[in-house]
NULOFI-730407 format. One record per atom (N, C-alpha, C): x, y negated, z negated; residue in three letters. Coordinates in pm, whole numbers, plus 32768, in hexadecimal, padded with zeros to 4 digits. Example, Ala and Ser with C-alpha at 12.3 -4.5 7.8 and 13.67 -1.06 7.14 Angstrom:
BEGIN
852782397CF4ALA 84CE81C27CF4ALA 8528814A7CF4ALA 850580E17D3CSER 8557806A7D36SER 850A7FFD7CEDSER 
//
This chain:
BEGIN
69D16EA16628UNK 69F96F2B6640UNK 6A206F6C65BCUNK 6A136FE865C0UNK 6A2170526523UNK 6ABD70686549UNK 6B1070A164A6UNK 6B6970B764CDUNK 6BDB705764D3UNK 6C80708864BAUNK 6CBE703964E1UNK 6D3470716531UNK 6DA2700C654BUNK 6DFC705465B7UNK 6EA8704A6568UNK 6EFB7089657AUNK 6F7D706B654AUNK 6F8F6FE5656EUNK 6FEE6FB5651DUNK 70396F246531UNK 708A6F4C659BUNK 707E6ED7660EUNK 70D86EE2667AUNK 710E6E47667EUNK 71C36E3A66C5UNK 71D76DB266E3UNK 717B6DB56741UNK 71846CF8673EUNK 71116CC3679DUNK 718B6CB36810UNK 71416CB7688CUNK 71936CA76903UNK 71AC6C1C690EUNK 71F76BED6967UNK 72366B76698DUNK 71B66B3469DBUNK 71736A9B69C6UNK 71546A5F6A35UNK 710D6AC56A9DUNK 70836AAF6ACDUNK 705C6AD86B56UNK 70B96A9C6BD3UNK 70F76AD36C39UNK 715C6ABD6C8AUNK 70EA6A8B6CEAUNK 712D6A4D6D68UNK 70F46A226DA3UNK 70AA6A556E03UNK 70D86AB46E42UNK 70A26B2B6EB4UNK 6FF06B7A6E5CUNK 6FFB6B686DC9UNK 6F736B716DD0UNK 6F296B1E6D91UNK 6F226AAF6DB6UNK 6EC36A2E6DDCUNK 6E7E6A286E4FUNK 6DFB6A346E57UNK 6DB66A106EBEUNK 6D61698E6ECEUNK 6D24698B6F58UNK 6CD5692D6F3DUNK 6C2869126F0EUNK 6BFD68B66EFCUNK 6B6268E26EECUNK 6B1C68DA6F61UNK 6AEA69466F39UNK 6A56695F6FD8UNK 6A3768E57034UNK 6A3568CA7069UNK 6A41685970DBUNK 69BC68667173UNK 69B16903717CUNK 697B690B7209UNK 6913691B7201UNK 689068CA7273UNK 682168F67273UNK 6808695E725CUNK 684E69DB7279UNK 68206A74729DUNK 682D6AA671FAUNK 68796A7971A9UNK 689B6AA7711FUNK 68016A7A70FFUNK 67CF6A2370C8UNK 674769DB70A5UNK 66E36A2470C7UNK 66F86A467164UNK 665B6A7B7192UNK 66856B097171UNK 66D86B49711BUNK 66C56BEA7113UNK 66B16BC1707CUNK 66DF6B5A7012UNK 66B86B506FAAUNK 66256B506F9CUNK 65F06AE57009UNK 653D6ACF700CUNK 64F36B6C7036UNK 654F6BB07052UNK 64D56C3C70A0UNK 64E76C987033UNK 65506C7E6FE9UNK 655D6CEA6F67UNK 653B6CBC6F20UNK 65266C4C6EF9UNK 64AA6C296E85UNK 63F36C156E96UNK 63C36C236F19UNK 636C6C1B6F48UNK 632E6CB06F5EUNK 63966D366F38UNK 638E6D966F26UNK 639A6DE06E99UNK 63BF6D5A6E60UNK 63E46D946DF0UNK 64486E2F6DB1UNK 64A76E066E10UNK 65126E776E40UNK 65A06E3D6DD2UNK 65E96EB06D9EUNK 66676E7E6D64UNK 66ED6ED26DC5UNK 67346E476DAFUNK 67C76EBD6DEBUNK 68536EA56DA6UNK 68836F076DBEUNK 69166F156D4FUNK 69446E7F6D74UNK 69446E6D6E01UNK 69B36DE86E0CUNK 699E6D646D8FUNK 68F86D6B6D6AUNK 68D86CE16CF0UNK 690C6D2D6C8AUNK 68A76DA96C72UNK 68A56DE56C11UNK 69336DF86BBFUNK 697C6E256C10UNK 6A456E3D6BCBUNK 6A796DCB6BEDUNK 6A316D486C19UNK 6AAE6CF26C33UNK 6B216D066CC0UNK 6B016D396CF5UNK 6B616D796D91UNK 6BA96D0D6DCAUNK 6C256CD16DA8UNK 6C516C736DF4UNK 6C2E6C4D6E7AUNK 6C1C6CCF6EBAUNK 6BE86CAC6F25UNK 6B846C986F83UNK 6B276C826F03UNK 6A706C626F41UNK 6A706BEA6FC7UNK 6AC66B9F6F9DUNK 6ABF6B197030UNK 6AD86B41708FUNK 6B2F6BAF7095UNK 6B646BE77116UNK 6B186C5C7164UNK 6AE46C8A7128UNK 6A6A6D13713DUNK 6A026CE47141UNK 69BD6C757118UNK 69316C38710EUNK 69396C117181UNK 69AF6B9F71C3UNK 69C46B47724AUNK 69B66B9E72B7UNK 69D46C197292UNK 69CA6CA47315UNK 69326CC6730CUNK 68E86CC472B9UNK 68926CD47295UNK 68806DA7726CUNK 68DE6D9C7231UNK 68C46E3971BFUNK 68F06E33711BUNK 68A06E607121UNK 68906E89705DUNK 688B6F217040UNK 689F6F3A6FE3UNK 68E56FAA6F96UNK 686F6FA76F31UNK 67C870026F60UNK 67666FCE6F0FUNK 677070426E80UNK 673C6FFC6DDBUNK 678170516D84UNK 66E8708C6D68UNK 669670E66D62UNK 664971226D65UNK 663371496CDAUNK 65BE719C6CA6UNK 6592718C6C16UNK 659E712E6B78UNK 658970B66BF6UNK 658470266B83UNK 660370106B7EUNK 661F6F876B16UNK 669F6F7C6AE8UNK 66EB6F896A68UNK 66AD6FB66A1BUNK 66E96FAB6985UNK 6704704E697BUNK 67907080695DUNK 67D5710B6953UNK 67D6714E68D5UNK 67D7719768D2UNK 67BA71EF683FUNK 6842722F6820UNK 689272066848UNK 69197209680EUNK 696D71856800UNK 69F9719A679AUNK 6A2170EF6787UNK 6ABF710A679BUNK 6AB5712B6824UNK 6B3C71286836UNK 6B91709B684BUNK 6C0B70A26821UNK 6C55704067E3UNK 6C706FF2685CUNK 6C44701C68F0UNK 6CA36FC06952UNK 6C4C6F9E69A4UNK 6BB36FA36987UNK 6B366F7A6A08UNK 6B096F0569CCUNK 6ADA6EC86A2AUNK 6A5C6E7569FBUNK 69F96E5A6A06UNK 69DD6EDE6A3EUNK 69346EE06A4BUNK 68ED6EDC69B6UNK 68726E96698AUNK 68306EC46914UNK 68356F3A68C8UNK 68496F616857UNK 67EE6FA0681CUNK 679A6FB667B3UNK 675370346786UNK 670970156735UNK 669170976738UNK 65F5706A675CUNK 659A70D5676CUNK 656370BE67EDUNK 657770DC685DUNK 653B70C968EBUNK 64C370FE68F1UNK 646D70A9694AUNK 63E570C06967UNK 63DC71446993UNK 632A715969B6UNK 632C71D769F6UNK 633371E66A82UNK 637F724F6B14UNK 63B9723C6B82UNK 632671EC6BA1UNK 632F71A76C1CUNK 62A771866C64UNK 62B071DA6CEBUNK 622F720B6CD1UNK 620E72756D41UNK 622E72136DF7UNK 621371B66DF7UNK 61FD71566E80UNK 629971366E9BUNK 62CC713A6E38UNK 636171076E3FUNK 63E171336EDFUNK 63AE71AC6EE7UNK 640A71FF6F61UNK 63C1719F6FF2UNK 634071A36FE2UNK 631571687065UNK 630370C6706FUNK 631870857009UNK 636B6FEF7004UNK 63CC6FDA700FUNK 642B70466FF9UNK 64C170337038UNK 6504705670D1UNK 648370C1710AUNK 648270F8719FUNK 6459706171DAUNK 63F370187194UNK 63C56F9571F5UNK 64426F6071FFUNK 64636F46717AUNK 64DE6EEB7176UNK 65436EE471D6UNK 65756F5871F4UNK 65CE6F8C7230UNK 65B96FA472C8UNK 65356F9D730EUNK 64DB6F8E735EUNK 64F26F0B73AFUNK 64E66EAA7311UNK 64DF6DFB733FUNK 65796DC87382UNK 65B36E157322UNK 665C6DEF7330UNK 66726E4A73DDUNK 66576E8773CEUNK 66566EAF7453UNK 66F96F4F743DUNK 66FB6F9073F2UNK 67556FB873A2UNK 6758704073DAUNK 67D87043740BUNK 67C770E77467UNK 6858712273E7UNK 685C711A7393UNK 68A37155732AUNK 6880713872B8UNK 68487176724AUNK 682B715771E1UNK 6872716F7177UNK 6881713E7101UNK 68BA71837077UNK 687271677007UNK 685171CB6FC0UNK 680071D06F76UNK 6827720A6EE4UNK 684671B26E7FUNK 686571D56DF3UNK 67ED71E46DA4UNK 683471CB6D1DUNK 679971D96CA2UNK 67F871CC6C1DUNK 67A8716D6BCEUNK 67F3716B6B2DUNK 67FF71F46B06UNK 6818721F6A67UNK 684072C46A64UNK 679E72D86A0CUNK 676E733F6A19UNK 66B9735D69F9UNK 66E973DC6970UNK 672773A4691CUNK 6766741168D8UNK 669F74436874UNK 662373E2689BUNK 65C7741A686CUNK 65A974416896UNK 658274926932UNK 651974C36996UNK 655A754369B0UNK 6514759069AAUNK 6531762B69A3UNK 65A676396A19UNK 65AA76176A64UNK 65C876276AECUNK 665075DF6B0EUNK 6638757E6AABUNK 66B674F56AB5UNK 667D749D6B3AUNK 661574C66B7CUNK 65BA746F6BCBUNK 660474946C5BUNK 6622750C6C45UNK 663375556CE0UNK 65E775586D44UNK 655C75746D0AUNK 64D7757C6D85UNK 64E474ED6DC0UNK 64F574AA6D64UNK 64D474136D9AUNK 651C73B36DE4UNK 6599742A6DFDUNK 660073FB6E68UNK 65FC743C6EB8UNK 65C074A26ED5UNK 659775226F31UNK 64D374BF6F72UNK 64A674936F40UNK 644974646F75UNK 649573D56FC8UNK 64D4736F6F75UNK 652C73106FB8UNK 656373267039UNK 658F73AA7039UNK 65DC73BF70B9UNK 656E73CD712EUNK 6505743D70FEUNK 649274507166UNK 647273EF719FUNK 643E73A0713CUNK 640472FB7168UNK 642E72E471B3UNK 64CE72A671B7UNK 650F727E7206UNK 651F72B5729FUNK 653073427291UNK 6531736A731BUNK 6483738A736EUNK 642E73AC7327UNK 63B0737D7363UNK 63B372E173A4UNK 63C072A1733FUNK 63C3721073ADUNK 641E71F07403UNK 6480721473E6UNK 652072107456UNK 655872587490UNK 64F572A374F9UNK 653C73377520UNK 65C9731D751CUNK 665D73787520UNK 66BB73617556UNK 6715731A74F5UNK 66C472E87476UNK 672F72887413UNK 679B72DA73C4UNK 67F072B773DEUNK 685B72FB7391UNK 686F72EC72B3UNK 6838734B7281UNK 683F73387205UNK 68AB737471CDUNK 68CE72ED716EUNK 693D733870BEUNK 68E4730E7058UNK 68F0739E7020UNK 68B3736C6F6AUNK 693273AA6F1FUNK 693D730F6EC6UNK 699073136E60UNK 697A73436DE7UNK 697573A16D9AUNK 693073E96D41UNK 697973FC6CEBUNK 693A73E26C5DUNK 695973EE6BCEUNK 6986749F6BADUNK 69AB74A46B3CUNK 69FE751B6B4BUNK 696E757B6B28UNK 6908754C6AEEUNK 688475AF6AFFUNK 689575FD6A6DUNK 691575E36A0FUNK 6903764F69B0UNK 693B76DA69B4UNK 696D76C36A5CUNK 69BA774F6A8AUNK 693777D36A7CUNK 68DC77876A94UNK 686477E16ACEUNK 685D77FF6B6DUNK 685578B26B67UNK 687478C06BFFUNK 67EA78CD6C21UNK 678F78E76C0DUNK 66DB78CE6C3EUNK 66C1782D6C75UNK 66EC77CD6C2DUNK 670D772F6C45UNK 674B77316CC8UNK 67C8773C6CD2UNK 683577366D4DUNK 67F7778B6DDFUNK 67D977F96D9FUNK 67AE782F6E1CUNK 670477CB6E4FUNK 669277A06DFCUNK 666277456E31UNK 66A276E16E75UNK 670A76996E62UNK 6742762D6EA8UNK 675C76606F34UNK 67BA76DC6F30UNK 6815773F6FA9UNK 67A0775E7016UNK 671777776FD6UNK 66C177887039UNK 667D773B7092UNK 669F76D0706CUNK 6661767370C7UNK 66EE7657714FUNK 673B768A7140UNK 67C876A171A8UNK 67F375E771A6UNK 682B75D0714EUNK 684C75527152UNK 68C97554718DUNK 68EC74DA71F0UNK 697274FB7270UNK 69F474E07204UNK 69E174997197UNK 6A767490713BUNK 69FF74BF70A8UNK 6A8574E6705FUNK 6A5575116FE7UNK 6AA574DD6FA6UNK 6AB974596F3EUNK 6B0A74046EF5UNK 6ADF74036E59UNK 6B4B740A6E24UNK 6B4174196D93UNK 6BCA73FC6D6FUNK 6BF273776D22UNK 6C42735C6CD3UNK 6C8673816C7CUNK 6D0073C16C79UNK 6D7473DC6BE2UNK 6D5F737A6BC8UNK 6D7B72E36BD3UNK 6DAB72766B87UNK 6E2B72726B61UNK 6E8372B96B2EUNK 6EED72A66AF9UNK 6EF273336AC2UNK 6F8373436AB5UNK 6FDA73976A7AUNK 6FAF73E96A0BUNK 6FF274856A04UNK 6F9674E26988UNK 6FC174866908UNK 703E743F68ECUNK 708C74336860UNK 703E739D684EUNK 6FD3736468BAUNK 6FB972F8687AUNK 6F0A72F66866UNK 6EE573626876UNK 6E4C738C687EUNK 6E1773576806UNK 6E7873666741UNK 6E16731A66D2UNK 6E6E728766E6UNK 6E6F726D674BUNK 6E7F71C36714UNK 6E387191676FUNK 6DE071B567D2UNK 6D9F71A86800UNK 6CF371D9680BUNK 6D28722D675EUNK 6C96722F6708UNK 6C4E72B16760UNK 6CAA72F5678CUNK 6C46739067FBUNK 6C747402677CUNK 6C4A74326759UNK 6C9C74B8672DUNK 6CFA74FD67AAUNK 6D6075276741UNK 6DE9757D6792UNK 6DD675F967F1UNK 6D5B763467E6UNK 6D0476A4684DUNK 6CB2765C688EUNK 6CC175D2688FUNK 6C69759F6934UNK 6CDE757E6966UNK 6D4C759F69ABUNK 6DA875A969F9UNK 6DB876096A51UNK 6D7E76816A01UNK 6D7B77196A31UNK 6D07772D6A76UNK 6C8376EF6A30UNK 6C0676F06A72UNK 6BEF76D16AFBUNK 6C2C76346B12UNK 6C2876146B7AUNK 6C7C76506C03UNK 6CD376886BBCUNK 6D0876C06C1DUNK 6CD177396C63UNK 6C7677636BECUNK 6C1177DC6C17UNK 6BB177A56C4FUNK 6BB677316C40UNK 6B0777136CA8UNK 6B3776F46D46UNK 6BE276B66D60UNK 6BFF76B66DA8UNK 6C0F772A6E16UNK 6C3F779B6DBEUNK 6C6F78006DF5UNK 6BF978816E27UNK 6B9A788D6DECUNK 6B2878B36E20UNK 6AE9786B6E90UNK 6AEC780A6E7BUNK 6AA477D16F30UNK 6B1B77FD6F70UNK 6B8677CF6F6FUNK 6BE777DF6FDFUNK 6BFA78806FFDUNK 6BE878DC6FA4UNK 6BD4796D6FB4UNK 6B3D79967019UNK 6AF979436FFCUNK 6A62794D7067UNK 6A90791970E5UNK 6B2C78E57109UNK 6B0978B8717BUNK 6ADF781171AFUNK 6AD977BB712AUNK 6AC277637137UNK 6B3176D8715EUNK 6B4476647184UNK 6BA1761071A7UNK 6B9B75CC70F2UNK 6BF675F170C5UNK 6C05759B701EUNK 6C7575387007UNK 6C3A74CF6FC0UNK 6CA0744E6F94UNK 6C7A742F6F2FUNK 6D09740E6EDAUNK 6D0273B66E59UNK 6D4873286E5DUNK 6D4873116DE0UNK 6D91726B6DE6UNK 6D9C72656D73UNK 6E3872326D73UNK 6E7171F66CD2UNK 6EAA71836CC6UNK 6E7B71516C51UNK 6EA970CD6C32UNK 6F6B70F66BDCUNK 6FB170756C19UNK 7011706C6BDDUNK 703E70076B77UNK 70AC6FDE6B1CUNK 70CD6F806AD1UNK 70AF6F956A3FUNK 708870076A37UNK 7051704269AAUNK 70B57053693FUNK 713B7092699EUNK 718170C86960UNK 7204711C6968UNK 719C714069FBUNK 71F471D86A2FUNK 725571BA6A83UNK 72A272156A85UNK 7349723D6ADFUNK 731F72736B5FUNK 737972456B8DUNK 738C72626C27UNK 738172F36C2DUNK 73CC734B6BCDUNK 73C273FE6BA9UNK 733E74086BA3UNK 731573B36B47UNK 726E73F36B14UNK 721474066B9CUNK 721873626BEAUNK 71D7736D6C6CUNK 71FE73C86CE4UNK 728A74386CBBUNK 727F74766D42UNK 724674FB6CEDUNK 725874F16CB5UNK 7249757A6C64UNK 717B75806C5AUNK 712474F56C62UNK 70AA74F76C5BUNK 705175056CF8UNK 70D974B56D25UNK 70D974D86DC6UNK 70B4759A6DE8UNK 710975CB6DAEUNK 711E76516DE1UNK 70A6768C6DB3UNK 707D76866CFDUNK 701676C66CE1UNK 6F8976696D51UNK 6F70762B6D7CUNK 6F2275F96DDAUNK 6F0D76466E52UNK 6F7C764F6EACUNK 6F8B76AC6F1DUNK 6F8577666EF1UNK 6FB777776E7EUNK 6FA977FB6E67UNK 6ECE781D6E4CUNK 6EB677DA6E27UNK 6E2677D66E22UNK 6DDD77AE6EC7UNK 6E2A77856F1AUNK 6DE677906FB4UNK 6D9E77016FD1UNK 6DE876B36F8EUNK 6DE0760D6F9CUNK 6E3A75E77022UNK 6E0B75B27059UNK 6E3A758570E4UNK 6E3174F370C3UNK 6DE074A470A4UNK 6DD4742E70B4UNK 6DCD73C77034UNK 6E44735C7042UNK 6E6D73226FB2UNK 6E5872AD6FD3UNK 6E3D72046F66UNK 6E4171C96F4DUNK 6E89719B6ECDUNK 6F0A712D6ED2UNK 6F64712B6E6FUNK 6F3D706B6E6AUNK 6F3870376DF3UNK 6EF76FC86DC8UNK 6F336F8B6D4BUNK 6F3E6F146D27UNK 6F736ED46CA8UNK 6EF16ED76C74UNK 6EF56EF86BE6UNK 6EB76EFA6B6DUNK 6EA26E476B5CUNK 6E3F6E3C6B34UNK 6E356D9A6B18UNK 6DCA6D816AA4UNK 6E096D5E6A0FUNK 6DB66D52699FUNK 6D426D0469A0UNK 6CC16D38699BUNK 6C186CF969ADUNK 6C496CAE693FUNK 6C4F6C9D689EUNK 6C1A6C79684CUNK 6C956C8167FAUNK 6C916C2E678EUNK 6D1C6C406723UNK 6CD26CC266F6UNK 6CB66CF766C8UNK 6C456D8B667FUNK 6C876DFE66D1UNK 6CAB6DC0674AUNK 6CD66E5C67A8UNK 6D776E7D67B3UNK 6D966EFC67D0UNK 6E0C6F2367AAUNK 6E716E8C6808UNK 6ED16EA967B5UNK 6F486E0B67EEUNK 6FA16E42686CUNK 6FA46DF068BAUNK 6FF46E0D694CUNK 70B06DFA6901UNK 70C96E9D693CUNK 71666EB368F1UNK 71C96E6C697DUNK 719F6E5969F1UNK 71F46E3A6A58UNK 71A26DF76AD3UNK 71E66D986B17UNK 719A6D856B7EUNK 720C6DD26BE9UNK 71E36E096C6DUNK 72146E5D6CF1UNK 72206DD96D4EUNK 729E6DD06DA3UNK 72966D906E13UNK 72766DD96E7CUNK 725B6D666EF9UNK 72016DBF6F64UNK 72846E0A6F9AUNK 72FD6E086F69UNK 73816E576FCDUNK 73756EFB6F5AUNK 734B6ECF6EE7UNK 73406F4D6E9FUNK 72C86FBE6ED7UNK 727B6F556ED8UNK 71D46FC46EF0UNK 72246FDA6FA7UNK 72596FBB6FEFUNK 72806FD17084UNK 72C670677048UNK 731E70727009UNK 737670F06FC9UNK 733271396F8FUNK 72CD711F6F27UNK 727C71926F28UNK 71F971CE6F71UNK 71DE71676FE5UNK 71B371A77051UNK 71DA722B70B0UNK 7282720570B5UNK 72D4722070E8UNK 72FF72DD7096UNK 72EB72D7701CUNK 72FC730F6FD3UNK 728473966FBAUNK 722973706FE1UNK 7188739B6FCAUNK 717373E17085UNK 717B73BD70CBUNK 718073F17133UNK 7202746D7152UNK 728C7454711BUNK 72BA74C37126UNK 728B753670D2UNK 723175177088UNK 71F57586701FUNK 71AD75D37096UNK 714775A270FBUNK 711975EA7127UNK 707B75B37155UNK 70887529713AUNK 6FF474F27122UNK 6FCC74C271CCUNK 6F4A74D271F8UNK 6F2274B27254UNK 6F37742172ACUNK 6F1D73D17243UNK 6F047334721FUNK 6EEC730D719AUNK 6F6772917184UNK 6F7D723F7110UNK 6F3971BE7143UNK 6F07719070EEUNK 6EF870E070CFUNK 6F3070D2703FUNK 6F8A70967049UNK 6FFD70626FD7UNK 70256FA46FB8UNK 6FD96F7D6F62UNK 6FF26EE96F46UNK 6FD96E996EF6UNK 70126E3B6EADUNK 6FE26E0D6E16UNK 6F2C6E066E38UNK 6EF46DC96EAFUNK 6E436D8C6EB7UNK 6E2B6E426EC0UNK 6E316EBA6EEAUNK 6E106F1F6F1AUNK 6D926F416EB3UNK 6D136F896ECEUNK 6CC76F926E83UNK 6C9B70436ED6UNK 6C3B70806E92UNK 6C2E70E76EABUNK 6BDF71236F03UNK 6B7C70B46F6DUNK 6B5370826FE8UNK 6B9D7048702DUNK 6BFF70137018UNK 6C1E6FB47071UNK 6C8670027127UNK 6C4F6FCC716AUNK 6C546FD471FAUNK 6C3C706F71FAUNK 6BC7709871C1UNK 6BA5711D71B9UNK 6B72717A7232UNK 6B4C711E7275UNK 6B2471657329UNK 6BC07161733FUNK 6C4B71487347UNK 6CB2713E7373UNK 6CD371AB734EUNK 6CDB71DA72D0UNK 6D2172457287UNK 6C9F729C72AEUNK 6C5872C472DAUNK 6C2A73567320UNK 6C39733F738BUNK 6C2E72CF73FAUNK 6C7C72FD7474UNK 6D027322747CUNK 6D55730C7416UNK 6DD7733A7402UNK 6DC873E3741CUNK 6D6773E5738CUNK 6D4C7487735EUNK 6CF874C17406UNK 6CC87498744EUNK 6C7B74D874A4UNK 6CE874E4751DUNK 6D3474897509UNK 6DC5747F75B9UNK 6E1674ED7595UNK 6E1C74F974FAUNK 6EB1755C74CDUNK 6E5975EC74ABUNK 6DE5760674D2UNK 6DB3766274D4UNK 6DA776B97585UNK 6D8A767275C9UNK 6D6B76597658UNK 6DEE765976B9UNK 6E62762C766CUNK 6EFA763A7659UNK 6F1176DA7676UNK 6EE376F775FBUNK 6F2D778975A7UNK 6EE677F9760DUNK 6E6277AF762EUNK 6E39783C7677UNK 6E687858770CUNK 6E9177CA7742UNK 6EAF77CF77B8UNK 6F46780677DAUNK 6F6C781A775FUNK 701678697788UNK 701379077773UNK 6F827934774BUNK 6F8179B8773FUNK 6F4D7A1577F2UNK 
//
């Protein structure tokens, strides 16, 4: 990776609550064999996702769309990077099979960041989605989408394909954006990419990693700019260092902490939290829009 990060203490020991185990279940294997037989990538290998054993055994994946190597080197992923191939046109309708095979009435659908393709490879998540619902009438889609460059011609391709969640990641806090290698106006950006879908009307969620750094202040205070942009739906997660190369874990969270700032994040105003050191930015993602769809269905029924 380019670049380097401030000196941070190193955290104490990985605690025990995030230790898992290794993949174990037939059902993990046979979704490994159908995604390589498709030649399909998904965040869960691709970033390392603690919790690939547990989502594979259900049999869903979190497929990462326009290859795997990212054209940015941010300090806290571990996906590749470098110079990524060119998109493959077949790619959207190998992931509709995929998703077909799995038998998958909710999908989520990411992509490394396309900081070369005019578009940031919007069409090609706008075709992803089609795919998907041509073969699956009725499937419920999220695409997780790169910030695009804060191109609104990009976003609104994504918006048009009416995707049922619209997810896009802060990551962390405005005061820790260069140690995590983003410039200090992709804090603001994203919040604009957030805040335009949710201005169209759309169901929007982000997800931030914690242990970086930040204060309990910082997180209500990132909380708020979140909901003031028309974010309903959060995911709160421990930060966990890929590589000595990547920024250093300043704290580990117990699960009674992430319970409090669950606790904390919902009085803000949020639809549905998933809050927990394993929490990833899929994870129990059909849960958190039926949240968003009951507390919608809620609101209208008292009018």
């Amino acid at each position: 990776m380019t670049g380097s990060t401030p000196p941070r203490p190193q955290a104490s020991p990985k605690p025990a609550w995030l230790r898992v185990k290794l993949p174990a279940d037939k059902a993990y294997f046979s979704v490994s064999a159908l995604l390589a037989e498709r030649g399909l990538h998904t965040i869960c290998r691709s970033a390392r996702c603690p919790n690939i054993g547990e989502c594979w055994a259900q049999k869903t994946a979190t497929f990462l769309i326009l290859g795997n190597i990212c054209t940015r080197s941010c300090a806290f992923c571990a996906v590749a990077k470098g110079r990524p191939d060119p998109p493959s046109p077949d790619e959207p309708e190998r992931v509709a099979d995929a998703a077909a095979l799995l038998g998958l009435k909710y999908a989520v659908v990411t992509s490394v960041t396309r900081d070369d393709l005019p578009d940031g490879g919007a069409a090609h998540f706008a075709a992803t989605a089609a795919a998907l619902r041509r073969r699956l009438p009725g499937i419920l889609v999220e695409l997780l989408i790169p910030d695009f460059q804060g191109d609104p011609a990009a976003l609104d391709l994504v918006l048009a394909t009416a995707p049922d969640i619209l997810n896009h990641n802060l990551e962390t806090i405005e005061a820790l954006y260069p140690a995590i290698l983003r410039p200090a106006a992709g804090y603001r950006r994203s919040l604009d990419v957030l805040g335009r879908a949710s201005a169209r009307g759309f169901a929007v969620k982000s997800g931030l990693m914690i242990g970086l750094g930040e204060t309990e202040s910082d997180l209500g205070r990132t909380f708020r700019d979140l909901r003031g942009a028309g974010c309903t739906l959060l995911t709160i997660g421990q930060y966990l260092q890929p590589t000595a190369a990547h920024a250093h874990v300043a704290r580990y969270y117990t699960p009674e902490e992430f319970a409090a700032l669950k606790t904390l994040a919902l009085a803000e105003g949020f639809a549905g939290v998933e809050a927990g050191p394993l929490v990833r930015s899929s994870y129990h993602a059909h849960s958190l829009q039926a949240a968003f769809a009951g507390n919608r269905k809620d609101a209208s029924c008292a009018h």
